[in-house]
KETORSE-481630 format. One line per field, with one value per residue (C-alpha): residue in three letters; x negated, y, z negated; residue number from 1; chain. Coordinates in steps of 0.05 Angstrom, whole numbers. Each point is the difference from the previous one (the first is absolute). Layout:
// KETORSE-481630
aa (ALA, ...);
px (X, ...);
py (Y, ...);
pz (Z, ...);
i (NUM, ...);
ch (A, ...);
This chain:
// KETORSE-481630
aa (UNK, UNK, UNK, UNK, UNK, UNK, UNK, UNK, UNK, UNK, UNK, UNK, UNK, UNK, UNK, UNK, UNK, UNK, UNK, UNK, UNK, UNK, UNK, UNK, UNK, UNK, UNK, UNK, UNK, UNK, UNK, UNK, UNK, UNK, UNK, UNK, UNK, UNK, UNK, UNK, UNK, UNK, UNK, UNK, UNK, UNK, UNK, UNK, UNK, UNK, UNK, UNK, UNK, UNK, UNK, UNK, UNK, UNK, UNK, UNK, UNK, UNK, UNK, UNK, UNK, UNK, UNK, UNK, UNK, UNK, UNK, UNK, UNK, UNK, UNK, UNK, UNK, UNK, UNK, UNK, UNK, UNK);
px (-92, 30, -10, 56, -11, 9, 57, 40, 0, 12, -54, -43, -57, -27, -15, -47, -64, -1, -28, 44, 53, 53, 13, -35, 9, -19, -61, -28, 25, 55, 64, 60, 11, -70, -23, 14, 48, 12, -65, -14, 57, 1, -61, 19, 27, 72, 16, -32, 23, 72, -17, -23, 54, 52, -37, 6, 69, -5, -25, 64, 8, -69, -14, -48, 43, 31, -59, -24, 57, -11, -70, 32, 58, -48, -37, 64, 24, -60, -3, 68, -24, -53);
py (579, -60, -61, -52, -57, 57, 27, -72, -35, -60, -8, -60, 25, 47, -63, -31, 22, 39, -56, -54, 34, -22, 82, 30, 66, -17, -36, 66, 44, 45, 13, -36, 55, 16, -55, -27, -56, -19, -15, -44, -36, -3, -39, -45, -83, -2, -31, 56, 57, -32, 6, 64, 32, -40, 29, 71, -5, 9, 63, 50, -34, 23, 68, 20, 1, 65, 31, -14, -20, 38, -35, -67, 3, 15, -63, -35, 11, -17, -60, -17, -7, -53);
pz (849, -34, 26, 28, -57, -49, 12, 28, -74, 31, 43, -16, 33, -62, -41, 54, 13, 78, 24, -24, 22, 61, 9, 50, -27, -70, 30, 25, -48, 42, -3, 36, 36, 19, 36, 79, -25, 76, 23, -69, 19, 79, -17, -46, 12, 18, -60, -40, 38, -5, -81, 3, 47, -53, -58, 29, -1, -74, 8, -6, -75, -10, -49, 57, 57, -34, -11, 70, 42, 65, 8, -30, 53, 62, -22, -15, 74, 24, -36, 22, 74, -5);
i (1, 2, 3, 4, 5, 6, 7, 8, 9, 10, 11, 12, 13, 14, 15, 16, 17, 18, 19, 20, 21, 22, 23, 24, 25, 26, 27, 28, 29, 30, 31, 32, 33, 34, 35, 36, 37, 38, 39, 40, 41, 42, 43, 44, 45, 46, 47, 48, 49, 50, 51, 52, 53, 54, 55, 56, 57, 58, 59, 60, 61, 62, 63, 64, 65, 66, 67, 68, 69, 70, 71, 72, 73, 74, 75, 76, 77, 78, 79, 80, 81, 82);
ch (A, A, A, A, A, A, A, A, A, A, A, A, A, A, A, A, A, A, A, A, A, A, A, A, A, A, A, A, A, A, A, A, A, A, A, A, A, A, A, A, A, A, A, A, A, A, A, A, A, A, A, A, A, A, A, A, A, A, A, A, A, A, A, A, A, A, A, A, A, A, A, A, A, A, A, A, A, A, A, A, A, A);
């Protein structure tokens, strides 16, 4: 399956090295849609889950959301409530 950072032109992420990279989903290689985006950020610093849950926003502009929306909206709302 194509990855995230392939099909999103935009993302900055497929420049970086995984490891350099402020994506965790880039960082380990999976999908957007594929990986537990609540528990990454439940854990995070207020200021950077406030960045993250911000950033996630972006995600109906993404091309990924249409391939994957119904898992990108269950995270979405999910996200929503933290």
């Amino acid at each position: 399956m194509t990855a995230c950072w392939e099909l999103n032109e935009k993302c900055v992420c497929k420049w970086m090295h995984p490891s350099e990279a402020p994506c965790p989903s880039f960082q380990i290689r999976k999908g957007c849609w594929e990986i537990d985006w609540v528990e990454i950020i439940s854990s995070l610093s207020p200021e950077k889950k406030e960045y993250w849950k911000k950033f996630m926003e972006k995600c109906p502009n993404c091309p990924v959301y249409a391939l994957h929306k119904k898992e990108k909206d269950d995270t979405l709302e999910k996200i929503a409530l933290l």
